[in-house]
C-alpha positions as CSV (number, residue, x, y, z in Angstrom):
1,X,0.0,0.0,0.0
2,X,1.2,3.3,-0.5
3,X,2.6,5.2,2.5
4,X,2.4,9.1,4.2
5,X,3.8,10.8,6.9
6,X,2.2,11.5,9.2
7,X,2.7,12.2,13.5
8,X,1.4,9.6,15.5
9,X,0.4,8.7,18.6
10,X,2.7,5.5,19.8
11,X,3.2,4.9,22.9
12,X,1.8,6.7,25.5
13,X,2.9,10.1,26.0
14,X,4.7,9.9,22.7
15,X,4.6,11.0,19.6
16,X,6.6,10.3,16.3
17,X,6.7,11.5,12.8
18,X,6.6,8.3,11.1
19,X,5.3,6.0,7.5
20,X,2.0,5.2,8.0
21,X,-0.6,3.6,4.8
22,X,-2.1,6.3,3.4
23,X,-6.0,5.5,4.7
24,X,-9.0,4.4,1.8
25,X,-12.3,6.5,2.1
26,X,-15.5,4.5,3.6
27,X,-18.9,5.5,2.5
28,X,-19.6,8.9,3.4
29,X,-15.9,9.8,3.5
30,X,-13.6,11.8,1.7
31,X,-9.9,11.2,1.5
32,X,-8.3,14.8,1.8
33,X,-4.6,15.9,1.0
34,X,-3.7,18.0,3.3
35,X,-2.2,21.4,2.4
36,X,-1.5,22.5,5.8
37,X,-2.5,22.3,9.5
38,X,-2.4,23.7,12.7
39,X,-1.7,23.1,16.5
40,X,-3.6,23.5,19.1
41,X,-2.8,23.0,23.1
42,X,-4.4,20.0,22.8
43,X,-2.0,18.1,20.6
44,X,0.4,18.8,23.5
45,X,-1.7,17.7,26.0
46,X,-2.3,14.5,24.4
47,X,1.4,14.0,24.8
48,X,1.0,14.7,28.5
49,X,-1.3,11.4,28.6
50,X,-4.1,14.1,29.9
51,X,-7.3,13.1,27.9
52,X,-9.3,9.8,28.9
53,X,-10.4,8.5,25.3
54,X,-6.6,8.6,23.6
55,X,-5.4,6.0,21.8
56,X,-2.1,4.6,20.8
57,X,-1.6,4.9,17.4
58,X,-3.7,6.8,16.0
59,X,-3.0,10.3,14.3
60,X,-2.8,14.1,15.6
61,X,-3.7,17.3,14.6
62,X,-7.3,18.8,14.9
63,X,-6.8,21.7,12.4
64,X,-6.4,21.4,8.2
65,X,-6.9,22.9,5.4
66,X,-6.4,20.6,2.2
67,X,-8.2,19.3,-1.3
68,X,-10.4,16.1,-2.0
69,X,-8.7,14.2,-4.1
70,X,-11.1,10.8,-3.8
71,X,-14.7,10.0,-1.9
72,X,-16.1,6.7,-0.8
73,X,-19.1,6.6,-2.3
74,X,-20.1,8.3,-6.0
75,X,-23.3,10.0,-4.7
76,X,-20.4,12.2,-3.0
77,X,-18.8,12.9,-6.1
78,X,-19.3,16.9,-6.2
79,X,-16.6,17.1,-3.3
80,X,-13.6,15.7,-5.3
81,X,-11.0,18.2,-6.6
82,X,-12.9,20.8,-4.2
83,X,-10.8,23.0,-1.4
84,X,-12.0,23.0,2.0
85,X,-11.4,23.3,5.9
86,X,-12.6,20.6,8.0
87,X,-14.7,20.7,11.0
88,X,-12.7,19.3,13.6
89,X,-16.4,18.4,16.2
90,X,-17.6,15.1,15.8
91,X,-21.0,14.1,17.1
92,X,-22.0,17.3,18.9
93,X,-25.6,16.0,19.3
94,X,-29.0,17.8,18.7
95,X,-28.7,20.7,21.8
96,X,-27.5,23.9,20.8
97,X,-26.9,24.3,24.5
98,X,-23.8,21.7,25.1
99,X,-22.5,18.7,23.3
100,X,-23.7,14.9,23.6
101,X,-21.4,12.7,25.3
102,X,-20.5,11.3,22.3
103,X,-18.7,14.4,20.9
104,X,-15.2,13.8,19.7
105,X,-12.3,16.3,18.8
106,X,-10.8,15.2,15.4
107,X,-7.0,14.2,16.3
108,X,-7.1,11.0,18.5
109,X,-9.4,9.3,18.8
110,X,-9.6,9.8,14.9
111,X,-6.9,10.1,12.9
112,X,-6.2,14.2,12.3
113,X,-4.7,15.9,9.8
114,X,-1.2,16.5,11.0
115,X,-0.7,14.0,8.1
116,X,-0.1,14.1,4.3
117,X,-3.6,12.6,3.9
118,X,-6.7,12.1,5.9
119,X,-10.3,10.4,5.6
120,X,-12.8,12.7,6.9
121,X,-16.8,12.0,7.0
122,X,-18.1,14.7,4.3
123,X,-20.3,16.5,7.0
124,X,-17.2,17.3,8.3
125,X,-16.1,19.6,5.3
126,X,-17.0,22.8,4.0
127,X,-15.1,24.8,1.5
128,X,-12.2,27.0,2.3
129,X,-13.3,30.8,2.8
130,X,-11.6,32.4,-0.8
131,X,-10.0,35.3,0.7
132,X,-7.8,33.0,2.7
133,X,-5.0,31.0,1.4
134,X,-3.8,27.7,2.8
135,X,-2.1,28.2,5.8
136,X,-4.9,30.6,7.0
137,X,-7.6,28.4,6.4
138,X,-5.7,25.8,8.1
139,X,-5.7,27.7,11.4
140,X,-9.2,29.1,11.5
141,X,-11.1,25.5,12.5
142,X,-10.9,24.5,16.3
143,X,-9.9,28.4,17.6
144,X,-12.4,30.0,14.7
145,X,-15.0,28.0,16.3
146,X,-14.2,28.2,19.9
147,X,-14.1,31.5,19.5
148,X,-17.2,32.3,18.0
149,X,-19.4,30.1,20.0
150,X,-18.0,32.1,23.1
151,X,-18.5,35.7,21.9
152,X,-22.3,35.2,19.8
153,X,-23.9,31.8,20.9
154,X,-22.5,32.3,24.5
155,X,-21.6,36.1,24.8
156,X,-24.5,37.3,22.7
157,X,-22.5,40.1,22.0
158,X,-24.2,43.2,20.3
159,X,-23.4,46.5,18.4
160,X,-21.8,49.1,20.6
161,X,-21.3,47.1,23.5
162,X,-18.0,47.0,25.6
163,X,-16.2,43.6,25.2
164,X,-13.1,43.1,26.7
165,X,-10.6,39.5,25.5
166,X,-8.4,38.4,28.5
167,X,-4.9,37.6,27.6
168,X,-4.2,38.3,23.9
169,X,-1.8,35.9,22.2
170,X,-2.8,32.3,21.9
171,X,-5.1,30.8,19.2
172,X,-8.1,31.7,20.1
173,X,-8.0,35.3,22.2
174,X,-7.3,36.7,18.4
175,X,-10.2,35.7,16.4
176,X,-12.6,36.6,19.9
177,X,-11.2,40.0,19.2
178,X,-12.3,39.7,15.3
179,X,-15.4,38.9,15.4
180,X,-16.7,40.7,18.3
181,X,-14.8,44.2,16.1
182,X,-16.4,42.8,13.2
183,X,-20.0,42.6,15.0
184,X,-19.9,46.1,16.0
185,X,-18.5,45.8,19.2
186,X,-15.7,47.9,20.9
187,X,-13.5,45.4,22.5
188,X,-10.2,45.9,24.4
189,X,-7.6,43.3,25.8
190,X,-5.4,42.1,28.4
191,X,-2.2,41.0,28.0
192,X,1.1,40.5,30.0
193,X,3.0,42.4,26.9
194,X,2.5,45.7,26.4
195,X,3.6,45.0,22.3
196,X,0.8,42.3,22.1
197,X,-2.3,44.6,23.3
198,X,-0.5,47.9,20.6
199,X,-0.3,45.5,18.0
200,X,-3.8,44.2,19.1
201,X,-5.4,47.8,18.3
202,X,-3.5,48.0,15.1
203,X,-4.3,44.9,13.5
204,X,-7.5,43.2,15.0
205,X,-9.6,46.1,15.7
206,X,-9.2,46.6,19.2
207,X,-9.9,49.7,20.8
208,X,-7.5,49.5,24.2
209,X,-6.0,47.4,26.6
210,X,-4.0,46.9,29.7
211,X,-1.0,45.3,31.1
212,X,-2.5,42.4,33.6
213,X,1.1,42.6,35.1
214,X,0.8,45.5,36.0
215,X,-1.0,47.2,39.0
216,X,-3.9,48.9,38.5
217,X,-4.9,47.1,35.6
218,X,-8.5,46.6,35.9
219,X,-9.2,50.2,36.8
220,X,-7.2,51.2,33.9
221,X,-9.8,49.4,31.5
222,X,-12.6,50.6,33.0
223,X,-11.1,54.3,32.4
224,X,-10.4,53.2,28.7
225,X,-13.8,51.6,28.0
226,X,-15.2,54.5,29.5
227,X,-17.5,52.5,31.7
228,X,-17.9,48.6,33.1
229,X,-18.4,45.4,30.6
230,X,-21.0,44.1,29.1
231,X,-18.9,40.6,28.1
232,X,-15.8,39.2,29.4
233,X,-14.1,36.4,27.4
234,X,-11.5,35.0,29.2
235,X,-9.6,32.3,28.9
236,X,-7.1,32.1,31.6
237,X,-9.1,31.7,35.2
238,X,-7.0,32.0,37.5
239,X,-6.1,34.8,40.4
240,X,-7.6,37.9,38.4
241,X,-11.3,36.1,37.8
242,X,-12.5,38.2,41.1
243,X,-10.9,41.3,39.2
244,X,-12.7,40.5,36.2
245,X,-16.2,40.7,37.7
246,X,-15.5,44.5,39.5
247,X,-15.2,45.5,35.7
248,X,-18.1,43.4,34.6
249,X,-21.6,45.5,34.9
250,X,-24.5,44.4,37.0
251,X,-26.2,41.3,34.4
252,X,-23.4,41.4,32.6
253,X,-21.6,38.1,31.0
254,X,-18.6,36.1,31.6
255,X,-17.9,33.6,29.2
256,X,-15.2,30.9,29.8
257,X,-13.2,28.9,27.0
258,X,-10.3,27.5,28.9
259,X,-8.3,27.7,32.5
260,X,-4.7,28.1,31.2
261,X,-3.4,29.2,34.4
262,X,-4.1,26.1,35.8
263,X,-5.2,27.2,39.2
264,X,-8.6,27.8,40.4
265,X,-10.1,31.2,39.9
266,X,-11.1,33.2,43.2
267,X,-15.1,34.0,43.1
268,X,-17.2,37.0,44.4
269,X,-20.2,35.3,44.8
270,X,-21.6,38.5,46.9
271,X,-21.2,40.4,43.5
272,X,-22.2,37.7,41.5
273,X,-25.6,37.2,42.9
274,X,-26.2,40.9,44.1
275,X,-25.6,42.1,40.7
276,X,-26.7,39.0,38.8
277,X,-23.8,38.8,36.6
278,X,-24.1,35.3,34.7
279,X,-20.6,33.2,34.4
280,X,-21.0,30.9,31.3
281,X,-18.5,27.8,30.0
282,X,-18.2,27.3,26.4
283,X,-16.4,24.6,24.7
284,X,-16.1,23.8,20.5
285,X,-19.4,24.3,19.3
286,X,-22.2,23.1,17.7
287,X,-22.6,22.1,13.4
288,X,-24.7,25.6,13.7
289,X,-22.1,27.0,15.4
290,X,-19.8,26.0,12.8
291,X,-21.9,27.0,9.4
292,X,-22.4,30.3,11.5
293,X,-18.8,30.9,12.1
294,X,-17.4,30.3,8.3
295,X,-20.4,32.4,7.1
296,X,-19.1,35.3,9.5
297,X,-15.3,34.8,8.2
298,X,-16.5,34.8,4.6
299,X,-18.5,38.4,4.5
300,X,-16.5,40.3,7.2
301,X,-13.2,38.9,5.4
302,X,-11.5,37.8,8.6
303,X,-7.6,36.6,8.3
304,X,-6.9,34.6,11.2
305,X,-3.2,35.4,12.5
306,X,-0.1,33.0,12.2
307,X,2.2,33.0,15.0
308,X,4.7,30.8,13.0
309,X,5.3,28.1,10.6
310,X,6.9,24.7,10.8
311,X,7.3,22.1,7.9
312,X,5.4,18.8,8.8
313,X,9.1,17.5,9.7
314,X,9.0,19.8,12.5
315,X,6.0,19.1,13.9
316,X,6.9,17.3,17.2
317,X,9.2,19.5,18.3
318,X,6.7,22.4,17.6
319,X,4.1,20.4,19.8
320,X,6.9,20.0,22.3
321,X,7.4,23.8,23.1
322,X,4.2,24.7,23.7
323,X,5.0,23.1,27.1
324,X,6.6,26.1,27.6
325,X,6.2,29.8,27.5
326,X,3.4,31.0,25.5
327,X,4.6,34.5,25.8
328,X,5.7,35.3,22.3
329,X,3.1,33.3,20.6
330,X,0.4,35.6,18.7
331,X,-2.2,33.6,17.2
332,X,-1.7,29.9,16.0
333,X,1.3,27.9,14.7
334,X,0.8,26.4,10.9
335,X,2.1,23.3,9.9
336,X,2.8,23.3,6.1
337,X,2.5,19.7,4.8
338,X,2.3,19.3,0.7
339,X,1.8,23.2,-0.4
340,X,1.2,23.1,-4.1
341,X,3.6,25.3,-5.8
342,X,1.9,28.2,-7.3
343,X,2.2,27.1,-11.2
């Protein structure tokens, strides 16, 4: 059989770029050469042997961006030779309010796309936004979607409101940003680098931001925003949650995507009930959420942001550092696997 490269899962806690057959498509399936990927923390953490439903050898990588070159069945036969992103939730399940038990995240269990080919169900695929070229639209699926579940299905954000993005930099604090700017709103940032909030206003639309390292930081916004929130996306938890709500207005929204400071946030509950601010979890998001999200990129024309670039080759030492300090990431790291050469 003929053989890809691909990064796989294969012992645990370990991962290796290695020959693997390239997989046939099953009814319903497309086979998809991939262009190019991207990473998210969760390819690390599969590394760490943190998830319950890994297994060994199977195939990273949750984000890709490639062309069908064969489907499974010929009632499918449209989707060949087409360009497309893939939808990296699997089995969300019929509630628009939180996934089944069933959902999946493409990248172990299934085989993902940090690989020169991958079979993908053709639910699963939509075609790339034109405006975009490869490597953009292979970073836009899992943080796209993340992202814009928290800040319109979750955040119901609205024209003129004051949104403010906790901790610019990663993969998804940037496209939050986007499409709540895009939507009308005026949203500011935190960030632990002054250069990542500046290049925040100048790029993504922001309107402000503060320094979280520094003291004084929540009153700052408040003076910039002119006023209190009325949405907080944050991703970090953490010490400065209790800060968060003191800039949050009375019914206003928190919306939670992630704990990356991995320690437990601090809770007014006197001001959360007395003012009857709502704190909200979002995670992925719904097929909806998904058709919702490309249709949003495609007429406001959003670019997600690269961070940096890696050949295939590379990958596993890529995942490998984001064990470590996040601090000059901006936006996602790309994976190029077979870019076609512009002719």
């Amino acid at each position: 059989s003929i053989k890809m490269q691909a990064v796989v899962l294969v012992e645990r806690g370990k991962i290796e770029l290695t020959s693997v057959p390239v997989p046939e498509p099953k009814e319903n399936e497309a086979l998809v050469k991939i262009f190019a990927a991207a990473l998210n923390r969760r390819d690390y953490f599969i590394t760490q042997n943190l998830y319950p439903l890994i297994e060994e050898g199977k195939i990273s990588g949750s984000d890709g961006c490639g062309v069908v070159v064969k489907v499974g069945s010929a009632k499918n036969n449209e989707w060949r030779g087409k360009e497309v992103v893939i939808n990296p939730t699997f089995h969300w399940g019929n509630s628009e309010e939180t996934h089944s038990l069933d959902m999946r995240i493409l990248g172990n269990p299934y085989n993902g796309t940090l690989a020169q080919y991958v079979c993908i169900p053709v639910d699963r695929l939509s075609a790339k936004p034109q405006h975009l070229n490869y490597k953009q639209a292979a970073a836009l699926p899992l943080a796209g979607l993340t992202a814009y579940r928290a800040v319109v299905s979750q955040g119901q954000v609205k024209s003129k409101q004051k949104v403010l993005v906790t901790g610019i930099g990663g993969g998804v604090s940037p496209f939050c940003v986007q499409f709540a700017s895009a939507l009308g709103a005026d949203v500011f940032v935190t960030s632990s680098q002054s250069s990542k909030i500046e290049w925040s206003v100048k790029n993504l639309g922001a309107k402000g931001g503060a320094n979280y390292k520094e003291d004084g930081w929540d009153a700052k916004l408040r003076r910039e925003a002119k006023g209190l929130f009325d949405l907080i996306i944050d991703g970090a938890a953490g010490d400065n949650f209790e800060k968060l709500q003191k800039i949050l207005r009375p019914g206003g929204r928190i919306v939670s995507y992630g704990g990356t400071t991995l320690s437990k946030p601090t809770l007014d509950i006197y001001r959360l009930f007395l003012t009857q601010q709502k704190i909200i979890g979002t995670s992925m998001g719904s097929d909806k959420d998904w058709v919702e999200m490309i249709d949003c990129v495609n007429k406001h024309k959003i670019v997600p942001v690269i961070s940096s670039e890696r050949p295939l080759s590379q990958a596993v030492e890529a995942i490998a550092e984001m064990g470590g300090s996040q601090a000059n990431q901006l936006g996602k790291v790309v994976i190029t696997v077979d870019i076609p050469s512009k002719l």
